[in-house]
C-alpha positions as CSV (number, residue, x, y, z in Angstrom):
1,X,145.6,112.6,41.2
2,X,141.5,113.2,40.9
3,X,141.2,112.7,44.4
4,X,144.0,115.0,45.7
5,X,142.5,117.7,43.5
6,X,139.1,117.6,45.0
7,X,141.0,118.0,48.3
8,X,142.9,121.0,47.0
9,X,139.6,122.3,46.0
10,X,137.3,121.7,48.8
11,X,140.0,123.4,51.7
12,X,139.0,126.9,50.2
13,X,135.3,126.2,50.6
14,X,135.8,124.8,54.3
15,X,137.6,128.0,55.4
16,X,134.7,130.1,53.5
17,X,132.5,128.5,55.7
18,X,134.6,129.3,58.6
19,X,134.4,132.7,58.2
20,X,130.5,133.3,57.7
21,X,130.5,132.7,61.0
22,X,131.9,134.6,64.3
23,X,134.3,133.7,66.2
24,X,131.9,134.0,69.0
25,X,129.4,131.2,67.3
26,X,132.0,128.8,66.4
27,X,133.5,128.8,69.8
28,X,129.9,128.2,71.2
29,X,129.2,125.1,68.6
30,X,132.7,123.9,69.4
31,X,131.3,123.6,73.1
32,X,127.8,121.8,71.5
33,X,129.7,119.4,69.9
34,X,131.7,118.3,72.8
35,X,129.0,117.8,74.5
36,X,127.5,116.0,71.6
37,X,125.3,118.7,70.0
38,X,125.9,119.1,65.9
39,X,125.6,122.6,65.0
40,X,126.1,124.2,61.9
41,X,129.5,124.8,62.9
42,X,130.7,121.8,64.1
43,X,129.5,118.0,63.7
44,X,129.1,115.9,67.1
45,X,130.3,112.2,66.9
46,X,127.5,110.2,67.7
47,X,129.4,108.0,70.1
48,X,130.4,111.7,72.1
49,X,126.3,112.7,71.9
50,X,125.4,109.0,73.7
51,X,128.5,109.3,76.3
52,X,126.7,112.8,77.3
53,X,123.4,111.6,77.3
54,X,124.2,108.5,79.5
55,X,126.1,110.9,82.1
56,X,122.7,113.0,82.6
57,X,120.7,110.0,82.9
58,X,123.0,109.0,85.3
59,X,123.1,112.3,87.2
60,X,119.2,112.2,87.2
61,X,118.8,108.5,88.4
62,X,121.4,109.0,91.1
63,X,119.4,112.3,92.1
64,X,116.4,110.1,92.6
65,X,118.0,107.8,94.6
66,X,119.6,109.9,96.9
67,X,116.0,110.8,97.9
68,X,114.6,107.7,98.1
69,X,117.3,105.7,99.7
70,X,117.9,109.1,102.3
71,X,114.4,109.0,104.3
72,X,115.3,105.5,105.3
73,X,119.2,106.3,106.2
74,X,117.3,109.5,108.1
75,X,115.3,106.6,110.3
76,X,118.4,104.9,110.8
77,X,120.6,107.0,112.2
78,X,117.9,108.9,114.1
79,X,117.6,105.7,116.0
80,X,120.7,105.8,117.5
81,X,120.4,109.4,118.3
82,X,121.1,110.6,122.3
83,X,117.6,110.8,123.5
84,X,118.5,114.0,125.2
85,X,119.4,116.0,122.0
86,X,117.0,114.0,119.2
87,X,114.6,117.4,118.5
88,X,117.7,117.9,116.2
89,X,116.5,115.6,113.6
90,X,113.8,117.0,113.5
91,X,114.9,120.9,112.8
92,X,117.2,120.3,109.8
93,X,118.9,116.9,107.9
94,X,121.8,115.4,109.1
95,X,123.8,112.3,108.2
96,X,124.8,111.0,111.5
97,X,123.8,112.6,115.3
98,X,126.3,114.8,116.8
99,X,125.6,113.2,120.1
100,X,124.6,109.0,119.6
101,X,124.3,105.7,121.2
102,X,127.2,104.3,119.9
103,X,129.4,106.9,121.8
104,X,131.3,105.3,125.3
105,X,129.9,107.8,127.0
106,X,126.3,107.1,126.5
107,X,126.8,103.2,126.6
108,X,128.5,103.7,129.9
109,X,125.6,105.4,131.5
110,X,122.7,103.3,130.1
111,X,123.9,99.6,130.6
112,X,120.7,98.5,129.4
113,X,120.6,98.0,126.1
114,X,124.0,99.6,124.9
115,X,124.2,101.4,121.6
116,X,120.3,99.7,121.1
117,X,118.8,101.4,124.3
118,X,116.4,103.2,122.0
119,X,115.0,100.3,120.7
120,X,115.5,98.6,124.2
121,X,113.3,101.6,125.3
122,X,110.9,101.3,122.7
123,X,110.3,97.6,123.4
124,X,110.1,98.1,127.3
125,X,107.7,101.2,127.7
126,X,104.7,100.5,125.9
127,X,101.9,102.6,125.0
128,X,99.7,104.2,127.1
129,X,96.1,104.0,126.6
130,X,93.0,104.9,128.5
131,X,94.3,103.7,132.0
132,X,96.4,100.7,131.3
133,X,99.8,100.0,129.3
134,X,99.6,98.3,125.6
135,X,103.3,96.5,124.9
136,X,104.7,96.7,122.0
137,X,104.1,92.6,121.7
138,X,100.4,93.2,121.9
139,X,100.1,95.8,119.2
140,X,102.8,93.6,117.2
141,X,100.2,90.9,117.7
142,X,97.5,93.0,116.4
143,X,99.3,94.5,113.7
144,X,100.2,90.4,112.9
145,X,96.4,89.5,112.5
146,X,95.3,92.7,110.8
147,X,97.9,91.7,108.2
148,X,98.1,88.0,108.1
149,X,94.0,86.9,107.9
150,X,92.7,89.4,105.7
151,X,95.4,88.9,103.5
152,X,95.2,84.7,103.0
153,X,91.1,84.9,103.1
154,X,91.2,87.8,100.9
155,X,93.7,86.5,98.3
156,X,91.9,83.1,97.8
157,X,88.4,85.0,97.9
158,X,89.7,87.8,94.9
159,X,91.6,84.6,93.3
160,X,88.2,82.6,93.1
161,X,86.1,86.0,91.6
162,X,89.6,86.5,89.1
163,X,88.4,82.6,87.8
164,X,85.0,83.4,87.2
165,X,85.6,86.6,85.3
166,X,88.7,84.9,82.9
167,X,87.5,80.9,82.3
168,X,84.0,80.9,83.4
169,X,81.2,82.3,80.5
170,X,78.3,83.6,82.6
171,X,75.3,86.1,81.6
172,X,76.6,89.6,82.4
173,X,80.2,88.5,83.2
174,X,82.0,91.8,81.9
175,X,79.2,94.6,83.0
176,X,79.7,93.1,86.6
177,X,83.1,93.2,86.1
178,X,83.5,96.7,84.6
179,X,81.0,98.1,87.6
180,X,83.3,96.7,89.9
181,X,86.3,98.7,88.1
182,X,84.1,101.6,88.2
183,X,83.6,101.4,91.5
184,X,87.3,102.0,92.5
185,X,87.4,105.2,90.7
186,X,85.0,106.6,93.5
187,X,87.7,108.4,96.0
188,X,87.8,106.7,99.5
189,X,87.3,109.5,101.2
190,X,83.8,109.9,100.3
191,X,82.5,106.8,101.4
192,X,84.8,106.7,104.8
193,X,81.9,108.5,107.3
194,X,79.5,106.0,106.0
195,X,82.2,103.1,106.5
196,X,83.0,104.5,109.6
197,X,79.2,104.3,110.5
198,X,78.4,101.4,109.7
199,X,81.0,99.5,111.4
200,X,80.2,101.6,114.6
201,X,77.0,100.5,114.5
202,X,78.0,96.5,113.6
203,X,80.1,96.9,116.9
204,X,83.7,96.5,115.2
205,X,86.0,99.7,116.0
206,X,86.3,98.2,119.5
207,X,87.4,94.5,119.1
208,X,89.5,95.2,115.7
209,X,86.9,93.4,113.4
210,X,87.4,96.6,111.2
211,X,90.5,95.4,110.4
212,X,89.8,92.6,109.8
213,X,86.2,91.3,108.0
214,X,86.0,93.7,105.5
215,X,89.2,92.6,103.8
216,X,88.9,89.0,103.9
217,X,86.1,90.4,101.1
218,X,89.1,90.7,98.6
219,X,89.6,93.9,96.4
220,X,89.0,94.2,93.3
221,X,92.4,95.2,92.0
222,X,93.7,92.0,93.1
223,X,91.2,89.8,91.1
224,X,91.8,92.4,88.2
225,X,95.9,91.3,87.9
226,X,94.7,87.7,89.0
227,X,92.1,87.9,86.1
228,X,94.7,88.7,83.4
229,X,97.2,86.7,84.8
230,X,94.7,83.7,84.1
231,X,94.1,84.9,80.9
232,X,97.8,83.3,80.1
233,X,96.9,79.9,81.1
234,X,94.9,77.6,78.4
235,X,91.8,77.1,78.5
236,X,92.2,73.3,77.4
237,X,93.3,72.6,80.9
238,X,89.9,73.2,82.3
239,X,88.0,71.7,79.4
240,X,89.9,68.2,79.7
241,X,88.9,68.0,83.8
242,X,85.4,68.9,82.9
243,X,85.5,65.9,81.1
244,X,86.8,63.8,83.9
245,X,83.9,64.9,85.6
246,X,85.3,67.6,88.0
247,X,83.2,70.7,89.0
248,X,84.3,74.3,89.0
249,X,85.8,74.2,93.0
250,X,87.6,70.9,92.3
251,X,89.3,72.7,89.1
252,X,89.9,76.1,90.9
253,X,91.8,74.2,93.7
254,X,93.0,71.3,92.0
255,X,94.6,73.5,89.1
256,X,94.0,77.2,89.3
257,X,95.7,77.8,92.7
258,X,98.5,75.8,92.0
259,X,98.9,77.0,88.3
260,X,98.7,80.8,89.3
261,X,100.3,80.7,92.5
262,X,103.5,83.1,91.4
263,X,100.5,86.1,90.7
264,X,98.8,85.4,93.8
265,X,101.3,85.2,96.0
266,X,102.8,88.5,94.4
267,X,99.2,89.8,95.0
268,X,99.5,88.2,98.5
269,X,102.8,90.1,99.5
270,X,101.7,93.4,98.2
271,X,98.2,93.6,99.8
272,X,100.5,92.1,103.1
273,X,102.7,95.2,102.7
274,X,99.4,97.6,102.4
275,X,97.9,95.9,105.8
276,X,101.1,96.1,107.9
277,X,101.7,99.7,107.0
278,X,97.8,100.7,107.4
279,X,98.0,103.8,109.7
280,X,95.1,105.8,108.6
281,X,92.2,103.1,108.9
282,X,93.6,102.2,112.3
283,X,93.8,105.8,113.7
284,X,90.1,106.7,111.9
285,X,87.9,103.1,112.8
286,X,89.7,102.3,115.9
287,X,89.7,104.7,119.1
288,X,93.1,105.3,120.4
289,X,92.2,104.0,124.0
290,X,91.5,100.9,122.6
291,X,93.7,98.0,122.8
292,X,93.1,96.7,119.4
293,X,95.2,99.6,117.6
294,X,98.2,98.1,114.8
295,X,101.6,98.9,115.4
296,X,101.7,102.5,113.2
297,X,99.1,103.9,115.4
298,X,101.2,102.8,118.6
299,X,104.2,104.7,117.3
300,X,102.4,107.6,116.4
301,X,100.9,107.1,120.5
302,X,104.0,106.8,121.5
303,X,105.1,110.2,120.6
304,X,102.8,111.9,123.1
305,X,100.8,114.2,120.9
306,X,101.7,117.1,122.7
307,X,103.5,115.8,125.7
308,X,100.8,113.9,127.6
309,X,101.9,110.2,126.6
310,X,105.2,108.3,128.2
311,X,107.4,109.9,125.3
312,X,106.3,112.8,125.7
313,X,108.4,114.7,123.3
314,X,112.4,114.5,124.5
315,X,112.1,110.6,122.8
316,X,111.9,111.2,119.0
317,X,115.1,108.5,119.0
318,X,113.0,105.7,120.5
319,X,109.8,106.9,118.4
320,X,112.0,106.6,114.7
321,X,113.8,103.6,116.1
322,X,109.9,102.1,116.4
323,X,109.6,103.5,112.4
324,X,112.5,101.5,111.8
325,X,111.1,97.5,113.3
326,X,107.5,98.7,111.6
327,X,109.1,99.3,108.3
328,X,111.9,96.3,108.4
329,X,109.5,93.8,107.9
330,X,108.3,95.1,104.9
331,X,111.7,95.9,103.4
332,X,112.9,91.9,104.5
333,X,109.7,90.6,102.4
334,X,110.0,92.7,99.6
335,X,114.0,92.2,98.9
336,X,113.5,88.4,99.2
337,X,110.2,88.1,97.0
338,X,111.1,91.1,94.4
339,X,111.8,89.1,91.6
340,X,108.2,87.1,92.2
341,X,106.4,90.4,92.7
342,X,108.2,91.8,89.2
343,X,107.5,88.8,87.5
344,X,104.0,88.7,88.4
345,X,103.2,92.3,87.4
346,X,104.7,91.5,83.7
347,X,101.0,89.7,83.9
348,X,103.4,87.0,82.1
349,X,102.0,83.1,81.4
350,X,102.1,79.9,79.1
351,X,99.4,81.0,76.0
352,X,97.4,78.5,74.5
């Protein structure tokens, strides 16, 4: 009986509440609270307030991806554009080409290459430089050894400084090492005329040693994750086969390499990616009638600059469809290895 008195009670003071307010404002907190917004009007359930929440998140991170994931459908489809009417891609965005490859019409008249005769072309017609004709094998070469020896000689060379800096105690480890972070915070730009000097005068830019010395060097960012990935690994390791009389180059490649092999090969396949994809210090050290330019400055040859090179303008298709082999590389390495290259960056490893 207590309880169905306070009941009786209590509906009086709800509807004096109700009408304090207008009907205006309790309409508007009635459309708060169903989309999970407590007012003073009305109370949002808490599961409607996270049901909301995960729909805009999920707006937003769709959002995102639609620009992401478009550029690269862009490259795709452009690359089975009709030569003859592929300046459209470039005037506004389209999902498909009104006129393509994959049409009868167009595989009729080009019986080379079919619904690929853009890439067929891309592969056949090479680059024009100074008086001769680069393939597209020869700057795949090059773009092969820009990307494959500075990488390996690199790696093991910022792997080796990574050891010193985490397991060996040396006078002055950390101020050498903190100078050498300090020295990435100068902007690239600024030092590039005197880079670009010096190797002009060493006799590089030519030949492709540009390319190619400088990062077998190593960088510093990779022996910084290196450094902190060995940081993980205990220490007892290297104490025990100091006892069994081995020296600091046995131990690094007896047990470091093997032992950290998931950061440096994570280091490996993004410093591989950086290389294969390095357009600007190609196009800046290396003169564009030399035959030692990678495969991004070939492309961006092949396009004509203004009409004077074999593409000369009415072959955008062929020019995105050579985007598409430079970047599918890239995208094949990094969908196999992602999980290694995640993994890696967590800077996760056995503790001591």
């Amino acid at each position: 009986m207590e309880n169905v008195e306070n009941i009786v009670e209590e509906e009086p003071v709800v509807q004096e509440e109700k009408q304090q307010y207008s009907s205006i404002r309790y309409a508007w907190g009635a459309v708060l609270a169903f989309f999970g917004i407590s007012t003073k009007t009305h109370r949002a359930s808490k599961k409607r307030a996270k049901f909301v929440g995960d729909v805009f998140t999920y707006i937003i991170l769709l959002f995102g991806t639609f620009l992401m994931v478009y550029p690269f459908w862009w490259m795709i489809a452009g690359s089975f554009a009709d030569t003859e009417t592929s300046r459209e891609l470039l005037e506004r965005l389209v999902w498909w080409p009104e006129e393509s490859t994959v049409t009868s019409e167009f595989v009729a008249a080009h019986s080379a290459g079919g619904i690929f005769w853009n890439y067929y072309y891309f592969f056949t017609k090479g680059v024009q430089v100074s008086e001769n004709s680069l393939t597209f094998w020869r700057v795949l070469l090059n773009n092969f050894i820009y990307s494959v020896v500075p990488v390996v000689v690199g790696v093991i060379t910022s792997a080796s400084a990574a050891f010193s800096f985490a397991k060996i105690n040396w006078i002055g480890r950390n101020a050498v090492f903190y100078f050498l972070l300090a020295a990435i915070m100068v902007p690239g730009p600024s030092i590039m005329t005197a880079q670009f000097s010096l190797y002009d005068s060493l006799g590089w830019r030519d030949n492709g040693l540009v390319l190619i010395i400088p990062g077998m060097f190593g960088s510093i960012m990779t022996a910084f994750f290196i450094r902190q990935f060995l940081f993980g690994l205990p220490t007892s390791i290297i104490e025990a086969a100091k006892i069994d009389g081995a020296g600091y180059f046995r131990i690094f490649c007896g047990f470091i390499l093997p032992l950290a092999m998931p950061a440096i090969m994570a280091q490996g396949l993004l410093s591989f990616m950086g290389c294969w994809n390095n357009y600007m210090g190609s196009f800046i050290m290396i003169p564009g009638t030399s035959h030692a330019i990678n495969l991004p400055h070939a492309i961006a040859a092949m396009d004509g600059f203004g009409g004077n090179g074999p593409f000369a303008q009415q072959h955008y298709a062929s020019v995105i469809a050579g985007s598409v082999i430079c970047v599918l590389p890239v995208m094949i390495l990094f969908a196999c290895f992602q999980k290694l290259i995640i993994s890696s960056l967590m800077l996760t490893g056995s503790k001591e």
